[in-house]
C-alpha positions in Angstrom: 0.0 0.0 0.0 0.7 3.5 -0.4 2.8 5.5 2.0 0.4 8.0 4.3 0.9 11.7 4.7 1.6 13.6 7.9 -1.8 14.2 8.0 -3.4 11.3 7.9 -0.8 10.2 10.6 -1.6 12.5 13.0 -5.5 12.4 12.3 -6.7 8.7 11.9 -10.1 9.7 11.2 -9.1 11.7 8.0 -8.1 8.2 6.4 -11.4 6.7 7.3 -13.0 8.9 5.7 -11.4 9.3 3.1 -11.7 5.5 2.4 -15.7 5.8 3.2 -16.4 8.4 0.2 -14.0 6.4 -2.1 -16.2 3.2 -1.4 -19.2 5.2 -2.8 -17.5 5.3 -6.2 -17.8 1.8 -7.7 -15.8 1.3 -10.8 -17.0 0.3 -13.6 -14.1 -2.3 -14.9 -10.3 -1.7 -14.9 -9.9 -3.3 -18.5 -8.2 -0.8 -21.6 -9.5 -1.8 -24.8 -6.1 -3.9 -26.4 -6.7 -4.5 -30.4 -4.0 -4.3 -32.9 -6.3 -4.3 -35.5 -9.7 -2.1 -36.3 -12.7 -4.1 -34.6 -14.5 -5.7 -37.4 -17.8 -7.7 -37.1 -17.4 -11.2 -36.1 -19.7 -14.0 -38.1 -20.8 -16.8 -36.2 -18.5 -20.5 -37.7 -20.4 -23.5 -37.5 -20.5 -25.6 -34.6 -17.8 -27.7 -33.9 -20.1 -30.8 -33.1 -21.6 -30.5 -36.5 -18.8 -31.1 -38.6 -17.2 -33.6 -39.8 -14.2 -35.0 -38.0 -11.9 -34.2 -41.2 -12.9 -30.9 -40.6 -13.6 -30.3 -36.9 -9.4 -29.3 -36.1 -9.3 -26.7 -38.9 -12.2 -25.4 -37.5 -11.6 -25.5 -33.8 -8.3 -23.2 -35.4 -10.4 -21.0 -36.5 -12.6 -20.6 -33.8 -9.3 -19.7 -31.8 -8.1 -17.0 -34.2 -11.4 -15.7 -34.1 -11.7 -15.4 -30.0 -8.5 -13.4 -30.5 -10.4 -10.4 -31.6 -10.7 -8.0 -28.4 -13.8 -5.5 -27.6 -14.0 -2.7 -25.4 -16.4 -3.6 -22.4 -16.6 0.0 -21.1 -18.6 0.8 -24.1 -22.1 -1.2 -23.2 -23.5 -0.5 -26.5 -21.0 -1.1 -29.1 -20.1 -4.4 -30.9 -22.7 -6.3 -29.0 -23.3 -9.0 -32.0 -19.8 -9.5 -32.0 -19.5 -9.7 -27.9 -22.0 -12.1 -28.1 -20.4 -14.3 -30.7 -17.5 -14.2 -29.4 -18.8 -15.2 -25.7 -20.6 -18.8 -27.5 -17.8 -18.9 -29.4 -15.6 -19.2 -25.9 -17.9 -21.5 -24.0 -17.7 -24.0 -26.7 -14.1 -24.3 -27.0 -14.4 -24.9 -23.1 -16.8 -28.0 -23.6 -15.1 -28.9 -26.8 -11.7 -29.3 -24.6 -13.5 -30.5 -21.7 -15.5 -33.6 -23.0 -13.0 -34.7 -26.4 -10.4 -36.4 -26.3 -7.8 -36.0 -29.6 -7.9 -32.4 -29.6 -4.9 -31.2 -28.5 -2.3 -32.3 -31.3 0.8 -30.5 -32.1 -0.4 -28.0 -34.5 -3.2 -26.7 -31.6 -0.8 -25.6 -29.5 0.2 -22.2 -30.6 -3.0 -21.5 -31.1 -4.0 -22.0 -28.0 -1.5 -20.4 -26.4 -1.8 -17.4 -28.4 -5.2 -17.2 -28.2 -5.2 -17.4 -24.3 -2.0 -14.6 -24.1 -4.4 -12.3 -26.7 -6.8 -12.1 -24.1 -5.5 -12.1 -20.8 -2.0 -10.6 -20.5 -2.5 -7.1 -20.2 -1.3 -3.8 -18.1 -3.2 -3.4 -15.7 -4.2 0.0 -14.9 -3.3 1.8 -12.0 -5.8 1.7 -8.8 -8.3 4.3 -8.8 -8.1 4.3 -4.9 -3.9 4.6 -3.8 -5.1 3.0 -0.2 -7.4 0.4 -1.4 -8.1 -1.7 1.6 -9.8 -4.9 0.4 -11.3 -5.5 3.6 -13.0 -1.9 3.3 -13.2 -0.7 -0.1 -15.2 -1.9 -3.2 -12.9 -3.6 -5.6 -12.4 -2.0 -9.5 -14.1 -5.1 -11.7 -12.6 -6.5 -14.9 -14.9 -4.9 -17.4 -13.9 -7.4 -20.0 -14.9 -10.3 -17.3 -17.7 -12.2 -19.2 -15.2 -12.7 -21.7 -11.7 -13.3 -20.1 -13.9 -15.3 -17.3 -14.3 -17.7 -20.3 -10.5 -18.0 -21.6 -9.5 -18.4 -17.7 -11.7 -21.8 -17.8 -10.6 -22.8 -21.1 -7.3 -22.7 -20.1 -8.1 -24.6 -17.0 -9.6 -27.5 -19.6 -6.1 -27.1 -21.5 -4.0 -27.9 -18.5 -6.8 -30.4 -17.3 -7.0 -32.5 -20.3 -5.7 -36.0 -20.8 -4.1 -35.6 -24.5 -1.8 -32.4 -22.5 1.6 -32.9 -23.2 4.0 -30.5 -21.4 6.7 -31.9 -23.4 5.1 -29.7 -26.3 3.2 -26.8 -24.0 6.8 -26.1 -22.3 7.7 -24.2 -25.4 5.0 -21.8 -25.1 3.9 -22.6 -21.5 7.7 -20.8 -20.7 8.9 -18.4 -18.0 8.2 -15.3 -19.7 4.3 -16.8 -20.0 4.5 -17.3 -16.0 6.4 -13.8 -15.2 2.9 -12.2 -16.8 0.9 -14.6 -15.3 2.1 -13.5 -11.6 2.0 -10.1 -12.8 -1.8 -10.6 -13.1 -1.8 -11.6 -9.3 -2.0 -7.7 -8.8 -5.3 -7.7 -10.5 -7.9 -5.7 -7.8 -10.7 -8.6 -9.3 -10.9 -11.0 -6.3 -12.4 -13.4 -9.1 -9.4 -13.3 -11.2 -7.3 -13.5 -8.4 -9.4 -17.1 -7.6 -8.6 -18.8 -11.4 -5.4 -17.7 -11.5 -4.4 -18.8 -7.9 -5.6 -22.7 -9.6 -4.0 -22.0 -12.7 -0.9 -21.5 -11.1 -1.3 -24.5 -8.9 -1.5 -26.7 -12.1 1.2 -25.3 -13.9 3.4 -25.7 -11.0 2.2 -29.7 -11.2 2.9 -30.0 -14.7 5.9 -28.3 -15.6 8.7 -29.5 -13.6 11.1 -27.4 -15.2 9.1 -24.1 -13.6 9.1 -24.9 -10.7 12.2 -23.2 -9.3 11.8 -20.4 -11.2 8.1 -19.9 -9.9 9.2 -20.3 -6.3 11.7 -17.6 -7.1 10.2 -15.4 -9.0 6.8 -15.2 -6.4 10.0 -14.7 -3.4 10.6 -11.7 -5.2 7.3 -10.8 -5.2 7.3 -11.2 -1.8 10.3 -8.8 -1.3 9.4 -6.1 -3.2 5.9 -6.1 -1.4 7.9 -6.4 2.3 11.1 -3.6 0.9 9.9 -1.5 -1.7 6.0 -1.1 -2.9 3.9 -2.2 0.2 1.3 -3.1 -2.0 0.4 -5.9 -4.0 -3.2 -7.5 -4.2 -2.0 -11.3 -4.4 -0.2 -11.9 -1.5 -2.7 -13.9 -0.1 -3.4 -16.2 -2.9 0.3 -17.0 -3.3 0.7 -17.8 0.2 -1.8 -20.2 -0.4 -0.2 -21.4 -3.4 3.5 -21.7 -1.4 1.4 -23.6 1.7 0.3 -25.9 -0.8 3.9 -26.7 -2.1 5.9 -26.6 0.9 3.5 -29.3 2.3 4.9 -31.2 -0.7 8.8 -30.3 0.6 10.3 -33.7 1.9 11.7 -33.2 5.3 14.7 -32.2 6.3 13.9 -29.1 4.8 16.6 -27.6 2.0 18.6 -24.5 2.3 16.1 -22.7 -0.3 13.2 -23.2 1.7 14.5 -22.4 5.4 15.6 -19.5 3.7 12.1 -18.8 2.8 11.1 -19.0 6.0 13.3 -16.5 7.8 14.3 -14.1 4.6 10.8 -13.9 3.3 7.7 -15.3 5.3 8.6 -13.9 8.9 9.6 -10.4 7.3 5.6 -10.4 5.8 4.5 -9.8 9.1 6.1 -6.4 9.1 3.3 -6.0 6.3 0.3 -3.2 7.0 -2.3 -5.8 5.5 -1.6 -8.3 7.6 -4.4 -9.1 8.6 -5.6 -10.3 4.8 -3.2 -13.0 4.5 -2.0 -13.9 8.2 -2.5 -17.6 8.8 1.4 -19.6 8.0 2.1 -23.1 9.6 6.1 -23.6 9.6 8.1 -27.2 9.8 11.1 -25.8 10.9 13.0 -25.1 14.2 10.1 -23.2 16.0 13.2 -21.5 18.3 14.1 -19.6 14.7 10.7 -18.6 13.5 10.0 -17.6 17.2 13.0 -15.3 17.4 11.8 -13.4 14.0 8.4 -12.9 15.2 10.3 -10.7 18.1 12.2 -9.1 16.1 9.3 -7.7 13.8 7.1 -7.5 17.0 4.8 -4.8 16.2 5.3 -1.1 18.3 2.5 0.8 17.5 0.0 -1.4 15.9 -2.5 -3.0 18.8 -4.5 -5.4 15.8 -0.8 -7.0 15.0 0.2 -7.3 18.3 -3.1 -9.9 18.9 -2.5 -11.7 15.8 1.4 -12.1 16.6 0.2 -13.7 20.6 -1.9 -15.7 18.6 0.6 -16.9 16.3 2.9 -17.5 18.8 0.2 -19.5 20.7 -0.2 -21.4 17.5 3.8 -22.3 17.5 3.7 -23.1 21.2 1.5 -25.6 21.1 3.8 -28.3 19.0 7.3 -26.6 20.6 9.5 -29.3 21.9 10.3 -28.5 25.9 14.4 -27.9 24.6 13.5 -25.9 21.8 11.2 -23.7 24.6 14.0 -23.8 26.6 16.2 -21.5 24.0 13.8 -18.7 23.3 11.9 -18.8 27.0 13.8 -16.1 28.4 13.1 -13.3 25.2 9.7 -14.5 24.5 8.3 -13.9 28.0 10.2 -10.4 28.4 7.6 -9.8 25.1 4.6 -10.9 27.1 5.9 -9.6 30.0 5.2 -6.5 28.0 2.2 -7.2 26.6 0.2 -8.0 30.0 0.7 -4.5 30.9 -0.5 -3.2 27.7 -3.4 -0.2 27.8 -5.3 -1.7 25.1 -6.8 -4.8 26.8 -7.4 -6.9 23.8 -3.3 -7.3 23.6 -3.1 -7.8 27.2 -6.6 -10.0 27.6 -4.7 -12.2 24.8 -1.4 -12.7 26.3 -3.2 -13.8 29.5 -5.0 -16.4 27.5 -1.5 -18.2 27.1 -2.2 -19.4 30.8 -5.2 -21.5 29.6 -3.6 -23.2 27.5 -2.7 -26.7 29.7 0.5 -27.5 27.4 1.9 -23.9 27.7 1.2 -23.7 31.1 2.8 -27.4 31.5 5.9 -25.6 29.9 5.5 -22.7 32.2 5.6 -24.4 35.3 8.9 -27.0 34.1 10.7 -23.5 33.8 9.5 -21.6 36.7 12.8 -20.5 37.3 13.6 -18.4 34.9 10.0 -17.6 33.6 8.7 -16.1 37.0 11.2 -13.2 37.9 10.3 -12.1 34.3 6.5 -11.8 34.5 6.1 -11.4 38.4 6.3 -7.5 38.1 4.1 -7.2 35.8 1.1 -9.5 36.6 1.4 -7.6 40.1 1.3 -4.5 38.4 -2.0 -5.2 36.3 -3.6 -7.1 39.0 -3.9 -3.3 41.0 -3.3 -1.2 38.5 -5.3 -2.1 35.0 -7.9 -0.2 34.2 -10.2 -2.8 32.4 -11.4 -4.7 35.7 -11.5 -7.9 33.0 -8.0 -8.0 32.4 -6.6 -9.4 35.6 
């Protein structure tokens, strides 16, 4: 996200509301109309089913070329014969892929692939709204959606089908094809978002050249969301994506991935959207990903702070007793801190760690070290708090 202004530091309302007039304004689409060529009327071809099978690959070619043709969406009252057309013409290439087998020879293939690229990889335009919060804010619709809806499923059926052969797609299915596929992760379309999040998914299946590359290419992602732009609108599909793959990683876990963990995943939590993509499981040494969680503890942010306790929580509850043992003394200075919190949620949830039998099991093993840490300050909020529910 966008950086904010003095201003809107010091006065938190003046964000709010300036987020509460932009939701009134709904966007009509965020799609530019692409052509390289003057839009020309688009007849209707025969039906695939009713011709002969001599003639049914030649056509289905055809068909492709012809769903190449682009229209502009933000004008509802031009082209609309040819919309139309070109819509049937889409959801029967998805059925004809979907329910034939012997489609997809040699010769389809750069068809297919260009007539997919034609219609999906784009710029997409800047956001209307610089903070766009999706949890708040309306999201600018693809305009061209009933359309690019279609070539998303059709290239679902592509990668779905039994005749695909990645041993031919990999020249067109290449890296440059996934570099603007992730760039399309931006898209402010949650639906878009949704098919290529499972498009992704299968292409990471099928081409095991990729896959390195995609796992690299999404880390930088990653970085320049956490370093540079603080904003990107697919972080939380491709954290669902990388949960999904690293729960195919064979333990013990490589350099690349651990790496992952503490270069890239523990950083995101420095993130000021958070909240939209929080949930991570790790299967490494709990002691490490505890330590970076205090070192991006939140200072000034009361919603983070809850969401890192419960994280912790979360990590706590599988921790070995001698992997507790090395970050006891650190973590418990932290919750030492956050007991005494003013906002009560933070210091209602670090008091929840004591109802937690395991925790408290571990608690009670170090007593030791664990109560001259937190004995000043559960004295403290016990007479001084000033939300009678917190002690």
């Amino acid at each position: 996200m966008s950086a904010i202004s003095a201003s809107e530091k010091v006065d938190g309302f003046t964000r709010k509301s300036m987020r509460k007039a932009q939701k009134q304004r709904k966007s009509q689409g965020s799609s530019q109309y692409r052509t390289h060529t003057a839009p020309v009327e688009l007849s209707p071809l025969p039906q695939l089913k009713d011709a002969l099978s001599t003639e049914q690959q030649e056509l289905f070619t055809q068909k492709l070329q012809q769903c190449c043709m682009l229209f502009d969406f933000l004008d509802s009252v031009t082209d609309l014969k040819s919309k139309e057309i070109k819509r049937a013409t889409l959801n029967e290439l998805v059925d004809y892929v979907s329910t034939n087998r012997g489609v997809l020879v040699e010769p389809a293939y750069p068809e297919i692939t260009n007539m997919i690229c034609t219609n999906i990889f784009r710029v997409l335009p800047p956001s209307e709204n610089p903070d766009f919060d999706p949890e708040e804010d309306e999201p600018t619709l693809e305009a061209a959606w009933p359309h690019i809806q279609l070539v998303y499923e059709f290239l679902l059926r592509f990668l779905e089908n039994p005749d695909f052969q990645p041993s031919i797609a990999k020249r067109y299915i290449d890296q440059k094809f996934v570099l603007q596929l992730l760039e399309l992760f931006d898209s402010e379309d949650p639906r878009e978002r949704d098919f290529l999040k499972t498009i992704l998914h299968r292409i990471y299946g099928k081409f095991l050249g990729l896959r390195a590359f995609i796992r690299k290419q999404i880390n930088n992602i990653f970085l320049r969301f956490i370093y540079e732009t603080e904003h990107f609108n697919g972080v939380a599909e491709l954290l669902e994506i990388l949960g999904s793959i690293i729960n195919g990683f064979a333990l013990p876990l490589k350099a690349e991935h651990k790496q992952f963990l503490m270069k890239v995943l523990i950083p995101l939590h420095t993130a000021k959207g958070l909240a939209l993509f929080h949930a991570q499981e790790y299967s490494v040494s709990f002691s490490k990903v505890i330590r970076g969680l205090l070192k991006f503890w939140p200072k000034t942010c009361s919603q983070k702070e809850v969401m890192f306790l419960g994280e912790i929580e979360e990590i706590l509850d599988v921790i070995e007793p001698t992997q507790f043992k090395k970050i006891q003394e650190p973590l418990f200075k932290q919750i030492s801190k956050c007991v005494t919190n003013p906002h009560f949620q933070v210091a209602e949830r670090a008091l929840y760690f004591w109802n937690n039998e395991y925790i408290l099991s571990l608690i009670e093993e170090n007593i030791d070290k664990i109560l001259p840490i937190m004995f000043g300050s559960l004295y403290r909020i016990s007479k001084e708090h000033w939300n009678p529910y917190v002690p």
